[in-house]
C-alpha positions as a Markdown table, in Angstrom:
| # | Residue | x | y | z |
|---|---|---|---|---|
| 1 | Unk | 0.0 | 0.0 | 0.0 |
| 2 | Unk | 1.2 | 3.5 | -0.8 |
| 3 | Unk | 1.5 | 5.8 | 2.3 |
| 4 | Unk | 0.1 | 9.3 | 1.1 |
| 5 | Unk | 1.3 | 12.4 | 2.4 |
| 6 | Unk | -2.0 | 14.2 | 3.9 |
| 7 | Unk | -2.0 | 17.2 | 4.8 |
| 8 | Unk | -4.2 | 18.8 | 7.9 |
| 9 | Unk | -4.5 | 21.9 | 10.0 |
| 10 | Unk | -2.8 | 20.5 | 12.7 |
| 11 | Unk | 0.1 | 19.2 | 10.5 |
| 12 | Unk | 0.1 | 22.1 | 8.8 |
| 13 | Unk | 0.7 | 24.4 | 12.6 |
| 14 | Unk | 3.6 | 21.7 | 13.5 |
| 15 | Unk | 5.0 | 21.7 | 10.0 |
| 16 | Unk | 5.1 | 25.4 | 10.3 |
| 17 | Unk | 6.5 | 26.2 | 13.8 |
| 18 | Unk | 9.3 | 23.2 | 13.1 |
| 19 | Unk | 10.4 | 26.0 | 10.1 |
| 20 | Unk | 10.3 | 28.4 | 12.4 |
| 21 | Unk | 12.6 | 26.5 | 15.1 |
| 22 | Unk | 15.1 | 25.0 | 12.3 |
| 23 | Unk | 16.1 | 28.0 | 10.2 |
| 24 | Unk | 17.8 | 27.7 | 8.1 |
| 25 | Unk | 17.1 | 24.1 | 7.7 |
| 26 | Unk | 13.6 | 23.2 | 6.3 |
| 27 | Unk | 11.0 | 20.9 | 7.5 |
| 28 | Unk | 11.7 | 18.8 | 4.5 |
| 29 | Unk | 15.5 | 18.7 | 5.5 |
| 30 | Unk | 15.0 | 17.1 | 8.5 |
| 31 | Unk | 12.3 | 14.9 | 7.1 |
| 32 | Unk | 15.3 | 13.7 | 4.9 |
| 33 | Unk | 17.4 | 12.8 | 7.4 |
| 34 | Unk | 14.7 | 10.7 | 9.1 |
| 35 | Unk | 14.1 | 9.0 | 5.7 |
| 36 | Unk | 15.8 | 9.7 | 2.1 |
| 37 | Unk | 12.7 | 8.8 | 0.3 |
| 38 | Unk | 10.8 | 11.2 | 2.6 |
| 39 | Unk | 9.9 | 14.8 | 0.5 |
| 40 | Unk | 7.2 | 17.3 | 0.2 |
| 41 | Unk | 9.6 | 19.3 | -2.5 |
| 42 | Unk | 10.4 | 16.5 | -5.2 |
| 43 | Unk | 9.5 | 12.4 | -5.9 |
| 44 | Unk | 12.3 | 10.4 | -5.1 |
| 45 | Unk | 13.1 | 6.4 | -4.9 |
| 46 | Unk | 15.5 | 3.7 | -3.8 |
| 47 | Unk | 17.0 | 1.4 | -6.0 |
| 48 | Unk | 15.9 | -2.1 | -4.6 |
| 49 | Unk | 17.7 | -4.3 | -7.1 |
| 50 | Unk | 19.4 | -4.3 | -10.2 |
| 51 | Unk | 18.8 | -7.4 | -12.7 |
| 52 | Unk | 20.8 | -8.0 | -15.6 |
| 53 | Unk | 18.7 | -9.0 | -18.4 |
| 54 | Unk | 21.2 | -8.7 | -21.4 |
| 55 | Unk | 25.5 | -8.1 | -21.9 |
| 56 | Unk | 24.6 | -4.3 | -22.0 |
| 57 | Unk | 21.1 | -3.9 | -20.4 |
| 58 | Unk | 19.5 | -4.3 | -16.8 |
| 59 | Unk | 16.4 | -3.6 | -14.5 |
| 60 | Unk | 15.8 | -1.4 | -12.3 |
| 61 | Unk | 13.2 | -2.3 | -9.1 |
| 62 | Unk | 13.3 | 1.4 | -7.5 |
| 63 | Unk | 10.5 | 1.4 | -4.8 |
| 64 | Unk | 9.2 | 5.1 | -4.7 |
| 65 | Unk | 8.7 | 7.6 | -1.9 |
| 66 | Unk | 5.7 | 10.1 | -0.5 |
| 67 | Unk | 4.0 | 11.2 | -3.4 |
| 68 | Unk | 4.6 | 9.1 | -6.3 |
| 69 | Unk | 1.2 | 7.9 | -7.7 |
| 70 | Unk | 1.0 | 4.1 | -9.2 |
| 71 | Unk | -1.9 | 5.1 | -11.3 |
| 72 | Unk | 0.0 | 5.6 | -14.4 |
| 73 | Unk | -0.7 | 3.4 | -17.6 |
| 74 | Unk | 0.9 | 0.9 | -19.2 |
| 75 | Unk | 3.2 | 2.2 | -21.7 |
| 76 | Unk | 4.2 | 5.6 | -20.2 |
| 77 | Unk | 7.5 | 6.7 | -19.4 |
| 78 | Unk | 9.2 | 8.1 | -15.8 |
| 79 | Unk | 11.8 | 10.6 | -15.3 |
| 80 | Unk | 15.3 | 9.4 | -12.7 |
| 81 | Unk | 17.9 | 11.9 | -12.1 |
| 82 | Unk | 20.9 | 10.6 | -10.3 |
| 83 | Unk | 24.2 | 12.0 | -8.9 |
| 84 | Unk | 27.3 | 11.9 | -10.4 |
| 85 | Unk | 30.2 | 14.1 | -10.1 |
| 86 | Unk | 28.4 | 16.3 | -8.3 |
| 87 | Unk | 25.7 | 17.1 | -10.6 |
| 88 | Unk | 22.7 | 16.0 | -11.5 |
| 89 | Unk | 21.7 | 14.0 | -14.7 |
| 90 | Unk | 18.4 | 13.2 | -16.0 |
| 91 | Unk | 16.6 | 11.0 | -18.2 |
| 92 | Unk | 13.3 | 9.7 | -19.2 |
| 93 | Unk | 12.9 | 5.4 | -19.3 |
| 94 | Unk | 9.8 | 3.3 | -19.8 |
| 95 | Unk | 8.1 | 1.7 | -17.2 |
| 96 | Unk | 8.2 | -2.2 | -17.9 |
| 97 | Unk | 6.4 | -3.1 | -14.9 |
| 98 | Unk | 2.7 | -3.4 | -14.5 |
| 99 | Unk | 0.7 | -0.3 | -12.9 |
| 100 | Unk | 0.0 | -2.5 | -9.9 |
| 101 | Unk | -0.1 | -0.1 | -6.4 |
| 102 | Unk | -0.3 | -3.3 | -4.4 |
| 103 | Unk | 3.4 | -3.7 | -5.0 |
| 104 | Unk | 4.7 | -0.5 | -4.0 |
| 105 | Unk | 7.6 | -0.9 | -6.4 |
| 106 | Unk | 8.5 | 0.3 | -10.5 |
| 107 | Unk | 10.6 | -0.9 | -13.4 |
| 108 | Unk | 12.8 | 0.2 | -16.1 |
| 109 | Unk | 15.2 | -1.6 | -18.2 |
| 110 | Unk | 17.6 | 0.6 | -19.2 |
| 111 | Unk | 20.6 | -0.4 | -22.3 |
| 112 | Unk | 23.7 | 0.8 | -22.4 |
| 113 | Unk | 24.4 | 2.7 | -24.9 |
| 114 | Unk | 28.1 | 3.3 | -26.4 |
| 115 | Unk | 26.9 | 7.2 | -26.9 |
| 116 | Unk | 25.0 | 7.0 | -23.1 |
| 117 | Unk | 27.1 | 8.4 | -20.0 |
| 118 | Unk | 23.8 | 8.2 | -18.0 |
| 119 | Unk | 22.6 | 5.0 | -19.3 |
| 120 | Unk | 25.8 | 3.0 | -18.8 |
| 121 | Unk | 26.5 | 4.0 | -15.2 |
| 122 | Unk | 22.7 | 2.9 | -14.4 |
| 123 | Unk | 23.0 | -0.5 | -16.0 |
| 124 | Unk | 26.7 | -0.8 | -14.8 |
| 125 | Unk | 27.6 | 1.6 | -12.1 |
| 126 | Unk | 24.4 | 2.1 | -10.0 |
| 127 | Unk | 24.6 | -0.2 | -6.6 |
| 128 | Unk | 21.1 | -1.0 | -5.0 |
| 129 | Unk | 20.1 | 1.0 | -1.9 |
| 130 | Unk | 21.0 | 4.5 | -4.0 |
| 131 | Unk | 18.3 | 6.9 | -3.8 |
| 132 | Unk | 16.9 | 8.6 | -7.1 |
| 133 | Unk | 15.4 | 11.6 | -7.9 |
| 134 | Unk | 11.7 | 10.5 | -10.3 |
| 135 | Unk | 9.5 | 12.7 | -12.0 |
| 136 | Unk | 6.2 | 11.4 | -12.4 |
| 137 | Unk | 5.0 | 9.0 | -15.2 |
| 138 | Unk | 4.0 | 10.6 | -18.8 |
| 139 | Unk | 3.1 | 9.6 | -22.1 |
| 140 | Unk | 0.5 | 9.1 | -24.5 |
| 141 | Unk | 1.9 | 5.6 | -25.8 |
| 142 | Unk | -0.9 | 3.7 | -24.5 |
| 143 | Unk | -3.8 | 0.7 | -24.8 |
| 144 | Unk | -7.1 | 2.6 | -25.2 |
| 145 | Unk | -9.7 | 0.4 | -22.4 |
| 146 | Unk | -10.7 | -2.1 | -23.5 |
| 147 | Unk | -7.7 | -3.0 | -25.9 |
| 148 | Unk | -8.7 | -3.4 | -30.0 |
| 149 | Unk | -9.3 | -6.7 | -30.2 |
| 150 | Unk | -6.4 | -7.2 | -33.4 |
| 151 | Unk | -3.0 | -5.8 | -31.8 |
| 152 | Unk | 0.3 | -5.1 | -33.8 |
| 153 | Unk | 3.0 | -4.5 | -31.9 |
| 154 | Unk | 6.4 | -3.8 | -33.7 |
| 155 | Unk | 9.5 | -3.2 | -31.9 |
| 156 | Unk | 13.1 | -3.3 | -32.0 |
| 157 | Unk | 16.4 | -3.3 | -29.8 |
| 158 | Unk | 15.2 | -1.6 | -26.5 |
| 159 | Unk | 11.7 | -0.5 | -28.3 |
| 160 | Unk | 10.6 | -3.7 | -26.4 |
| 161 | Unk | 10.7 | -2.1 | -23.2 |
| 162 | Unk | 6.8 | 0.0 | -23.4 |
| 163 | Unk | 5.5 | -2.8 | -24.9 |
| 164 | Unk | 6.5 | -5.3 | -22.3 |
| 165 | Unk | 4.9 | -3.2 | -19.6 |
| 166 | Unk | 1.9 | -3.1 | -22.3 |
| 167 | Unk | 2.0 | -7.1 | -22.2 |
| 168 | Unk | 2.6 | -8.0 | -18.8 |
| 169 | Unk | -0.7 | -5.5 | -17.8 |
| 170 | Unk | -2.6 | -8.1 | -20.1 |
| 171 | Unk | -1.4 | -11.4 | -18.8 |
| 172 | Unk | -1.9 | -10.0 | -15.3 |
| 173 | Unk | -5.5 | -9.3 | -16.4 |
| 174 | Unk | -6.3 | -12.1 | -18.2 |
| 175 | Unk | -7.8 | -10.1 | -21.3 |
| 176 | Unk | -4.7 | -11.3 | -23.6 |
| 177 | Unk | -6.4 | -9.9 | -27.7 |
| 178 | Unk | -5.3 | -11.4 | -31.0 |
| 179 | Unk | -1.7 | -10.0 | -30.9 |
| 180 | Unk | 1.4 | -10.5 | -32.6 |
| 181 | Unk | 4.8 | -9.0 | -31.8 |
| 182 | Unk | 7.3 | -8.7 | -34.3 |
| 183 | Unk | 10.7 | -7.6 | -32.4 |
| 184 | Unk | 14.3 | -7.4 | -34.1 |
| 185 | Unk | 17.7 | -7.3 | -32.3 |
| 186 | Unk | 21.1 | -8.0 | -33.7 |
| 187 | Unk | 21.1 | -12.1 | -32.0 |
| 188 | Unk | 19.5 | -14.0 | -29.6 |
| 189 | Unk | 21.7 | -12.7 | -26.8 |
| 190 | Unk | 20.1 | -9.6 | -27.3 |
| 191 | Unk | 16.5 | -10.1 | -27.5 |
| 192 | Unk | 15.2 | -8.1 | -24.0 |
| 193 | Unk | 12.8 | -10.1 | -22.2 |
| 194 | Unk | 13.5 | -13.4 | -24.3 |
| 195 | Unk | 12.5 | -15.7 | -21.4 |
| 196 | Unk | 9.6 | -14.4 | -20.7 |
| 197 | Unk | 7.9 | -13.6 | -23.7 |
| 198 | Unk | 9.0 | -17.1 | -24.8 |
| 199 | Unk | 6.8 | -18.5 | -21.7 |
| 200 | Unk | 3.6 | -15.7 | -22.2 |
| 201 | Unk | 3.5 | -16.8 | -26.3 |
| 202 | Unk | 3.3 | -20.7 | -24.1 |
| 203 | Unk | 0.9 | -19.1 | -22.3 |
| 204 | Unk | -1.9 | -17.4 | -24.5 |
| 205 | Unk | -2.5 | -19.1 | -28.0 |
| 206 | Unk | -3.6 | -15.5 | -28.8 |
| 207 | Unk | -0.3 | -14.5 | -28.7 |
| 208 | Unk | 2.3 | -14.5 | -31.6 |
| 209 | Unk | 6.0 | -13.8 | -31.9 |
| 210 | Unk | 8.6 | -13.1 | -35.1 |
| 211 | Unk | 12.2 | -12.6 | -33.9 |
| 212 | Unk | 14.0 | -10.8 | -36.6 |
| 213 | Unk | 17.9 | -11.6 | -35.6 |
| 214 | Unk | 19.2 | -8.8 | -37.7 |
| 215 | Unk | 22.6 | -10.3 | -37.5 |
| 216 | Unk | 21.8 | -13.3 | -39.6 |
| 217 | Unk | 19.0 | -12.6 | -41.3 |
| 218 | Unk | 19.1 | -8.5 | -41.8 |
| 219 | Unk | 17.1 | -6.0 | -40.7 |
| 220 | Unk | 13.6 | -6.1 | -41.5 |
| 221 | Unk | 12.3 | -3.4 | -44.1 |
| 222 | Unk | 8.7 | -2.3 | -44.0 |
| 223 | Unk | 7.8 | -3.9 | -47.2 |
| 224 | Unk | 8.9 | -7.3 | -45.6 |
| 225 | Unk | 6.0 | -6.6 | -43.0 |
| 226 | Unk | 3.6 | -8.6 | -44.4 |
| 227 | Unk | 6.0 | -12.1 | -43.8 |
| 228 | Unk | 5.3 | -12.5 | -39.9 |
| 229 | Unk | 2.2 | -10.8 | -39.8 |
| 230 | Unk | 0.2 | -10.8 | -43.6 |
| 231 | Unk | -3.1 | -9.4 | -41.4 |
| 232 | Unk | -0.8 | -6.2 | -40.1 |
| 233 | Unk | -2.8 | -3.4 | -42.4 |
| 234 | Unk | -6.0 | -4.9 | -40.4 |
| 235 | Unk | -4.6 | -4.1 | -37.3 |
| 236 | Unk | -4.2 | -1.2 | -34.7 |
| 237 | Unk | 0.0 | -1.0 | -34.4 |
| 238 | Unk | 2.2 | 0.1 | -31.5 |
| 239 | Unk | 5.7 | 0.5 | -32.4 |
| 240 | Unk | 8.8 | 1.4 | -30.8 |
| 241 | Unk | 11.9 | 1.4 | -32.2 |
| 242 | Unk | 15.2 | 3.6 | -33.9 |
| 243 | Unk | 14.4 | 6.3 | -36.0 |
| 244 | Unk | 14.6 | 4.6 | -39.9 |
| 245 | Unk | 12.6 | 1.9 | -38.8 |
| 246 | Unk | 9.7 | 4.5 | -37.2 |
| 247 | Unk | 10.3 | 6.5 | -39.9 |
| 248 | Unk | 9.9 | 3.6 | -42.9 |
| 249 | Unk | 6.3 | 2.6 | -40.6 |
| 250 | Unk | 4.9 | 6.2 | -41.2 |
| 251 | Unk | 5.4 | 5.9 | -44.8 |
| 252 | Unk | 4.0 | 3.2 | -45.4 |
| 253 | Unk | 1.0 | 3.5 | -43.0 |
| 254 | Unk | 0.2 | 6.6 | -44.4 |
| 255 | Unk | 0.5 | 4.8 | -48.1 |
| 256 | Unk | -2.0 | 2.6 | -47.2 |
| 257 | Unk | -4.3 | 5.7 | -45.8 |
| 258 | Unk | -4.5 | 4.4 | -42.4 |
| 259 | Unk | -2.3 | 6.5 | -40.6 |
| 260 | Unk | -4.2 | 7.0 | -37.6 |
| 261 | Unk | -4.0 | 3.0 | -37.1 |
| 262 | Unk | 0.0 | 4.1 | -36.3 |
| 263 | Unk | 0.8 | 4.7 | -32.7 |
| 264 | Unk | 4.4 | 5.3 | -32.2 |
| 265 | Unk | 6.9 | 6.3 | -29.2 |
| 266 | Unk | 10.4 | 8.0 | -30.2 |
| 267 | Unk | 13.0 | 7.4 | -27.7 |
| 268 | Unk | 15.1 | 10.3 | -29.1 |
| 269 | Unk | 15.0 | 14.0 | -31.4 |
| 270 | Unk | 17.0 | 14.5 | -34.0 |
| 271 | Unk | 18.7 | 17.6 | -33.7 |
| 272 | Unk | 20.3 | 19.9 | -36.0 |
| 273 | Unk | 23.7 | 21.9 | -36.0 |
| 274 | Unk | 25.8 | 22.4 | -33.1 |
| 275 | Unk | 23.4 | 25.0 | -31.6 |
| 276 | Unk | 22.9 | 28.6 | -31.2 |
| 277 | Unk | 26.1 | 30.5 | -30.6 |
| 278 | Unk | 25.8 | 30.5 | -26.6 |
| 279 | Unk | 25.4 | 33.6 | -24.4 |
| 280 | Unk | 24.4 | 33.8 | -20.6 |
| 281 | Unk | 21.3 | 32.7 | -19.2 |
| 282 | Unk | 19.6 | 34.7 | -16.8 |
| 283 | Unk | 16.9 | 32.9 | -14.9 |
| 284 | Unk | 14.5 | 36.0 | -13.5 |
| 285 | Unk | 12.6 | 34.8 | -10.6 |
| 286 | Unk | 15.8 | 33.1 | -9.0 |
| 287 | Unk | 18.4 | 36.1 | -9.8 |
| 288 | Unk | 21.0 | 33.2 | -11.4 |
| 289 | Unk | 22.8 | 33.6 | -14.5 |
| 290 | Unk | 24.8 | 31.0 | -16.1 |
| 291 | Unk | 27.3 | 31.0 | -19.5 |
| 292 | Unk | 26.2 | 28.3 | -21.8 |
| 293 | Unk | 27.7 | 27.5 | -24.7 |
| 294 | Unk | 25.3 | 27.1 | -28.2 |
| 295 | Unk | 25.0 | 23.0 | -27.8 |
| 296 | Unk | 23.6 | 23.7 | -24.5 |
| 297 | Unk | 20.0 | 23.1 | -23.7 |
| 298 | Unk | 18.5 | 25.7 | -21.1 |
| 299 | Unk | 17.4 | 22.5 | -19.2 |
| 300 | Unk | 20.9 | 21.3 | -18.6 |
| 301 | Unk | 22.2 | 25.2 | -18.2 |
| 302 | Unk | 20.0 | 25.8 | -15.5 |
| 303 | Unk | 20.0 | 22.7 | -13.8 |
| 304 | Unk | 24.0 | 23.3 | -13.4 |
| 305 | Unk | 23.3 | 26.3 | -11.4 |
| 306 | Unk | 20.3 | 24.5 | -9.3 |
| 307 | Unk | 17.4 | 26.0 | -11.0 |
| 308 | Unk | 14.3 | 23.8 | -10.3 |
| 309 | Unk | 13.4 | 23.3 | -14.2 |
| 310 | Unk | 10.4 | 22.6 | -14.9 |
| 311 | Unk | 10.8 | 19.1 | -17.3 |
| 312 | Unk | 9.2 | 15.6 | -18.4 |
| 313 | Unk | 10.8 | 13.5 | -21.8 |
| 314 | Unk | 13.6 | 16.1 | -22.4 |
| 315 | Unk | 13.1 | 14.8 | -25.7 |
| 316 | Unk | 11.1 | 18.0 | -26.8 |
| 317 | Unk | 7.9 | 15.8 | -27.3 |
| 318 | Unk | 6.1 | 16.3 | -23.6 |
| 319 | Unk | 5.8 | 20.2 | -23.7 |
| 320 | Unk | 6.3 | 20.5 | -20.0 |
| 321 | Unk | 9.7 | 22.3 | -20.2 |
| 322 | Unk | 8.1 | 25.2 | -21.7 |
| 323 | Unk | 8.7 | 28.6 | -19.8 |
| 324 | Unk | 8.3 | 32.1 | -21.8 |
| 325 | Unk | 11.6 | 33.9 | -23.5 |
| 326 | Unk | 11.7 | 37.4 | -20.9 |
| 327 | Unk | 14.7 | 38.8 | -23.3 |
| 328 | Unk | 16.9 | 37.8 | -25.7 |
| 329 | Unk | 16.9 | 34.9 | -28.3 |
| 330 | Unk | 17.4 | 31.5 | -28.3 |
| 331 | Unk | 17.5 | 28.4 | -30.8 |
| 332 | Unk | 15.5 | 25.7 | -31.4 |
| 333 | Unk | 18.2 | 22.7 | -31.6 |
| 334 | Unk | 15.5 | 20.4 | -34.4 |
| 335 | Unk | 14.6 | 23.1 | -36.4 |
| 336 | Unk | 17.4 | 25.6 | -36.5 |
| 337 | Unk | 14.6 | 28.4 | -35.7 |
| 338 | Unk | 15.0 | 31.2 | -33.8 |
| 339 | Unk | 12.6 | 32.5 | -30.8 |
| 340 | Unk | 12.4 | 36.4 | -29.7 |
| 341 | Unk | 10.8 | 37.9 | -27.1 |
| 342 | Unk | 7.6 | 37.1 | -26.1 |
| 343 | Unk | 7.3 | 33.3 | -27.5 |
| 344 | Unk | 7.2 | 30.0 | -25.2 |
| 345 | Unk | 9.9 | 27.7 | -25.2 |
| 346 | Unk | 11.0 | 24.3 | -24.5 |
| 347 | Unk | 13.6 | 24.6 | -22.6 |
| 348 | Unk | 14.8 | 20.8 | -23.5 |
| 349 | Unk | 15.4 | 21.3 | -27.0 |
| 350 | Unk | 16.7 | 25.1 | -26.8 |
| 351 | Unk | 20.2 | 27.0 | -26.6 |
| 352 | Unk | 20.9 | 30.6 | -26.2 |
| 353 | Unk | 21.5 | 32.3 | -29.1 |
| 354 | Unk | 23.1 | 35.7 | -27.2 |
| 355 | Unk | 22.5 | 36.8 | -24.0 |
| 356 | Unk | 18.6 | 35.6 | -22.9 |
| 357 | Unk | 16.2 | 36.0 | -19.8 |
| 358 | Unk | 13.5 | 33.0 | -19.0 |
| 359 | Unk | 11.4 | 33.5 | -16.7 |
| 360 | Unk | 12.3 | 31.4 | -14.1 |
């Protein structure tokens, strides 16, 4: 069961004179001392156990603190900052567990990536018992209630990870549809999950699966769909994946004219240039100014000088990063365009391009 945090008028009076008596520590400070997962300011969690599930890939069981609500959706992603070198560093994973409050616990399976500083010191650096920071689950790639009943689900390399969550929320509630999961991954060692899915496809004769072992037998295009799953225009599709293969989906979805059928989840933006030409950042409401070069997101400038930024993918797709531009300009790192005065940002996906003022 997840304990709440409630508040009353009689917790509010103690909560109060305690801030009076411990200046300049906080209520909250002391509250963290009695228990790290204890906070009225932010969501944070402990990592309960790390499981290795590939070479380069891992779970993560973080039970969560005050706050945190389990009624997210199947699908969604969550937010975990952690600590290194003295700085904070964030990013946005998938839940793979089941929205299930009984448990008090989450998932994410993370993979290393050779390009990821966060993503290898979670799958190989992160020892259980460290507390995380968590910003609350997001996303709109999602099973409507009750599910379609013909199910596509195409994935690839860790594009497996949503789905699985998607998968295991079935099984648990016994309404497994007509589905079939094509997944790709360079070998069999790689294939996330492989266990398992191997024993729910034993499980539900409803339930179909095409591993595409790119290694041996190359990387499935889009006009190869139709091998594992001939039925696939028929069917409502969730896919997950790296950019060409997303991309190659779109086109032909929209081909066939049933591009709202198409549900997909990007893990990452491209984005283009090196950025805006950098300038420093003032942040208005907190009086803190920081020089950031042009590859710089505000997110990442601000966060350096302990800015409480407002965030959810960091992947520019959310929206809740965006703050309004007080002065100056800065550049959209996608599109190359440039915002004035006046216009609302994301803060994610934006550099300074000169001297700038959000208001913050």
């Amino acid at each position: 069961m997840v304990r709440q945090l409630v508040r009353t008028p009689i917790g509010d009076a103690v909560r109060s004179a305690a801030s009076r008596m411990t200046t300049p520590l906080l209520p909250d400070d002391y509250l963290h001392l009695l228990n790290p997962l204890w906070s009225a300011r932010e969501l944070r969690g402990r990592v309960v156990k790390v499981v290795r599930e590939t070479e380069n890939a891992a779970t993560l069981v973080i039970k969560p603190g005050w706050g945190f609500s389990f009624d997210y959706r199947a699908g969604q992603y969550v937010g975990i900052g952690t600590q290194l070198d003295g700085r904070w560093h964030w990013r946005s994973y998938s839940l793979t567990s089941a929205p299930e409050a009984e448990q008090g616990h989450i998932a994410i399976t993370v993979k290393a990536m050779p390009e990821g500083f966060l993503s290898g010191h979670l799958v190989n650096g992160l020892a259980p018992g460290t507390v995380v920071r968590l910003a609350a689950p997001r996303g709109d790639f999602t099973l409507p209630e009750p599910p379609p009943a013909a199910i596509l689900f195409l994935t690839a390399g860790s594009g497996i990870t949503p789905v699985m969550a998607m998968l295991r929320t079935l099984d648990r509630r016994g309404t497994m549809p007509d589905v079939t999961l094509v997944h790709s991954a360079p070998t069999a060692s790689d294939v996330l999950f492989a266990e398992e899915l191997a024993a729910l496809v034993r499980k539900h004769p409803t339930l179909r699966m095409h591993t595409q072992l790119t290694e041996t037998d190359g990387i499935l295009s889009m006009d190869e769909l139709g091998g594992p799953c001939a039925d696939w225009a028929e069917r409502e599709t969730w896919a997950c994946g790296p950019p060409a293969m997303l991309d190659g989906a779109e086109r032909l979805w929209k081909a066939r004219g049933i591009p709202g059928a198409l549900h997909l989840e990007r893990f990452s933006v491209e984005l283009a240039g090196a950025g805006g030409e950098g300038g420093e950042v003032t942040f208005a409401r907190t009086e803190r100014t920081v020089t950031a070069d042009g590859a710089t997101t505000l997110l990442d400038a601000g966060e350096s000088v302990g800015v409480q930024m407002p965030f959810g993918c960091r992947m520019g797709i959310c929206q809740s990063c965006v703050v309004p531009l007080l002065a100056g300009n800065v550049r959209d790192l996608r599109s190359g365009v440039q915002h004035a005065v006046g216009d609302r940002i994301q803060t994610c996906i934006s550099a300074a391009a000169g001297d700038c003022t959000l208001d913050l």
